[in-house]
C-alpha positions as CSV (number, residue, x, y, z in Angstrom):
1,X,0.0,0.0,0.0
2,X,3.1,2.2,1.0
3,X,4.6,1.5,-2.4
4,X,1.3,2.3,-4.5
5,X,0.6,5.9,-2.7
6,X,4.4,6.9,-3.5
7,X,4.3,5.5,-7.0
8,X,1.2,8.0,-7.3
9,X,2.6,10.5,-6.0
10,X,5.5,10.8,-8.2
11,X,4.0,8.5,-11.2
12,X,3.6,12.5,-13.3
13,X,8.1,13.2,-13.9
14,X,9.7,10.0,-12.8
15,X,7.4,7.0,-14.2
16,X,7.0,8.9,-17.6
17,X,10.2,6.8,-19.0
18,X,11.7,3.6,-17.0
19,X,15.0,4.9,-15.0
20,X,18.5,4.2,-17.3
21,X,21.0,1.9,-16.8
22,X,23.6,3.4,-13.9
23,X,26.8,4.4,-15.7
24,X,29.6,2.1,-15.2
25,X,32.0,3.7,-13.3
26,X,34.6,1.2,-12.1
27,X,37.5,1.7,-14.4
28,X,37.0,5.2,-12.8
29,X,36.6,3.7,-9.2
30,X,40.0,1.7,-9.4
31,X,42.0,4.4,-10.6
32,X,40.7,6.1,-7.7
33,X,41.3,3.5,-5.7
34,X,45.0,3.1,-6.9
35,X,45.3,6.6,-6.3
36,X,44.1,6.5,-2.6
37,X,46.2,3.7,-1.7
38,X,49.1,5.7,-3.3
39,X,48.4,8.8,-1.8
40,X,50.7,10.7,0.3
41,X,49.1,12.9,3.2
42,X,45.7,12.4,4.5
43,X,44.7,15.4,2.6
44,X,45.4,13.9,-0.6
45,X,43.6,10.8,0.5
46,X,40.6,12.9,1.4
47,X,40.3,14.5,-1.9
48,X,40.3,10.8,-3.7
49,X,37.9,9.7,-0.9
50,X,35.4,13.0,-2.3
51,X,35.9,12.1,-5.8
52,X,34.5,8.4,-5.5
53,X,31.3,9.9,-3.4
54,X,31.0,12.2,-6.5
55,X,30.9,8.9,-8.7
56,X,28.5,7.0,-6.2
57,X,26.1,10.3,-6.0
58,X,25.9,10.8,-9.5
59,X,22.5,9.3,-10.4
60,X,21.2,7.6,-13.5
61,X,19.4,11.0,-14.4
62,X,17.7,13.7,-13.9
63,X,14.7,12.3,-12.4
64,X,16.5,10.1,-10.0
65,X,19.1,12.8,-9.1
66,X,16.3,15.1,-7.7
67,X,15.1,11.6,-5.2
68,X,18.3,10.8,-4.0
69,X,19.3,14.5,-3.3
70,X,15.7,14.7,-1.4
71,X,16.3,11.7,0.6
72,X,19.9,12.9,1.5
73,X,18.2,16.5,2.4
74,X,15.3,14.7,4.7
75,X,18.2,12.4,6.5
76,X,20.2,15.2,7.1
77,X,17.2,17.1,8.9
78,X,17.0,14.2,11.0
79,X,13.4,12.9,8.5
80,X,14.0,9.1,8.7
81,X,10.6,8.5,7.6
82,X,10.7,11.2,5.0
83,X,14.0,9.5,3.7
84,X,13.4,6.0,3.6
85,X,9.9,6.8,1.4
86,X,12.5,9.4,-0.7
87,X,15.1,5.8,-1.2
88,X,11.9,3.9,-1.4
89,X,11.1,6.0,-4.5
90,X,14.5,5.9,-5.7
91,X,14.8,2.0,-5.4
92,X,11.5,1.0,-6.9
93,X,12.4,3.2,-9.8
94,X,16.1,2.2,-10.3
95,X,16.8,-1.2,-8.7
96,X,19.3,-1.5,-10.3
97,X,21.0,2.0,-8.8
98,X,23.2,1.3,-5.9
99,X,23.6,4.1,-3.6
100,X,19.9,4.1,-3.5
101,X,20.5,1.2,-1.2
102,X,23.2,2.0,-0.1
103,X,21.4,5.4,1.1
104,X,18.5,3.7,2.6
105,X,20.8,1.3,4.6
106,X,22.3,4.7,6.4
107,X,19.1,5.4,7.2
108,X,18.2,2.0,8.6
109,X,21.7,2.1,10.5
110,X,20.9,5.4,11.7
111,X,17.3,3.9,12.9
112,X,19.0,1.2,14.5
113,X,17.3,-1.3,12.4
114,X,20.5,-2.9,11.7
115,X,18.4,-6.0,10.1
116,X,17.4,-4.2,7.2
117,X,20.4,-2.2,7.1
118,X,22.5,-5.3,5.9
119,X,19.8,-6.6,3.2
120,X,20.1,-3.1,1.6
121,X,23.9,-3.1,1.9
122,X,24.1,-6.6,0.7
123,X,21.9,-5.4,-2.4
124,X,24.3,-2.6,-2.7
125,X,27.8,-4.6,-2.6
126,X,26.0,-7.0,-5.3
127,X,25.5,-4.2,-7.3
128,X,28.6,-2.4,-6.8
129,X,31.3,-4.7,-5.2
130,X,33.7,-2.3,-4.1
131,X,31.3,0.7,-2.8
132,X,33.7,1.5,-0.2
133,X,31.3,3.2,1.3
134,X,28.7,0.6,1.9
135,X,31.4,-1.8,3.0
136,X,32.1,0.5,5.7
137,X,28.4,0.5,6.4
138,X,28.2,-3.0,6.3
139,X,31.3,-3.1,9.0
140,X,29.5,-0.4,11.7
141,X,26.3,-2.4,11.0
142,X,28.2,-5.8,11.9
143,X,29.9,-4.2,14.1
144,X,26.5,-2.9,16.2
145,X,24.9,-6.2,15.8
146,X,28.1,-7.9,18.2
147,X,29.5,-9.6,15.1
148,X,32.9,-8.7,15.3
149,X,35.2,-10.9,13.4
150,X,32.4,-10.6,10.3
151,X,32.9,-6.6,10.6
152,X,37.0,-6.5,11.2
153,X,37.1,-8.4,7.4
154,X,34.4,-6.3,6.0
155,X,36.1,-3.1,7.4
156,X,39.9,-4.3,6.2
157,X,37.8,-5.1,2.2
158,X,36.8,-1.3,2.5
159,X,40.3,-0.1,3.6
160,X,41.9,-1.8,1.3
161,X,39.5,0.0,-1.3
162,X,40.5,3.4,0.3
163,X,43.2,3.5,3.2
164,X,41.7,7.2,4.2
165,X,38.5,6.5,5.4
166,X,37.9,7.6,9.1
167,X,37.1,4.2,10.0
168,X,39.7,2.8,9.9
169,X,40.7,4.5,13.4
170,X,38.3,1.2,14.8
171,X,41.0,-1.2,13.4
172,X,43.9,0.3,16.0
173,X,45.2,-1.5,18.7
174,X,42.2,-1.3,21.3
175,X,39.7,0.1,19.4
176,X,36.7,-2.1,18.5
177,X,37.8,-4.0,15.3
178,X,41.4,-3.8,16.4
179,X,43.7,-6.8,16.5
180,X,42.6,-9.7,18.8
181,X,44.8,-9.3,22.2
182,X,46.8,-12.4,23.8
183,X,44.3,-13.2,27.3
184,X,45.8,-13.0,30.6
């Protein structure tokens, strides 16, 4: 019933054509990720890390742009329900579109429905295997659920990808996915 009442609601712009095939960007993803894992200074690193959201964020068109953009605007402000029906929308019209999940899971994360945060990241890394970002998801949401040893190998696939991302501070020495201590 959800579904149908957002489908009418939007079923004027969107549902006039059928969403378009997401662009393939990893040729453009690994030199990025070649480049991260080369680069110098955590600055540098940053900079790759924003140039591989810009390929993630970049929807399939127009259409979807303007849902995914809502959604990010309503989960900023803090609208979970807003933003799960915005990635809702997003999904049902490009399924095929990754960071719609992979959106949706952060709101779902966020919600601490941790559940249905893994189906949409596991929809997302099927999609896109080496959305850093959705591994790193996937690793908190692992992480939150007590499944440690299943996060620490899904956070070191998504460091790996990009040796810059923030999260990796939960790999050091004491932190929560850090190396396994010897018992006294």
């Amino acid at each position: 019933m959800r579904i149908a009442i957002i489908l009418a609601l939007v079923a004027g712009p969107v549902w006039a054509e059928t969403c378009p095939q997401a662009r393939d960007i990893s040729v453009e993803l690994s030199a990025l990720f070649e480049e991260a894992r080369t680069a110098s200074d955590p600055a540098s690193g940053q900079a790759v890390s924003g140039k591989m959201w810009e390929l993630w964020l970049d929807a399939p068109d127009d259409a979807a742009q303007e849902i995914l953009d809502r959604g990010m605007a309503q989960r900023a402000s803090f609208d979970f329900v807003g933003a799960l029906e915005s990635f809702d929308t997003l999904i049902a019209y490009c399924p095929d579109y990754a960071e719609g999940y992979n959106q949706r899971a952060f709101v779902h994360f966020l919600s601490s429905n941790y559940s249905d945060a893994l189906i949409d990241l596991d929809r997302a890394l099927t999609l896109s295997p080496d959305h850093v970002g959705a591994q790193s998801g996937r690793a908190l949401t692992l992480m939150n659920q007590g499944k440690i040893t299943a996060a620490r190998t899904q956070m070191l696939a998504a460091i790996d990808n990009n040796p810059w991302l923030s999260e990796r501070a939960l790999l050091a020495d004491g932190a929560p996915l850090g190396p396994v201590g010897e018992e006294l």
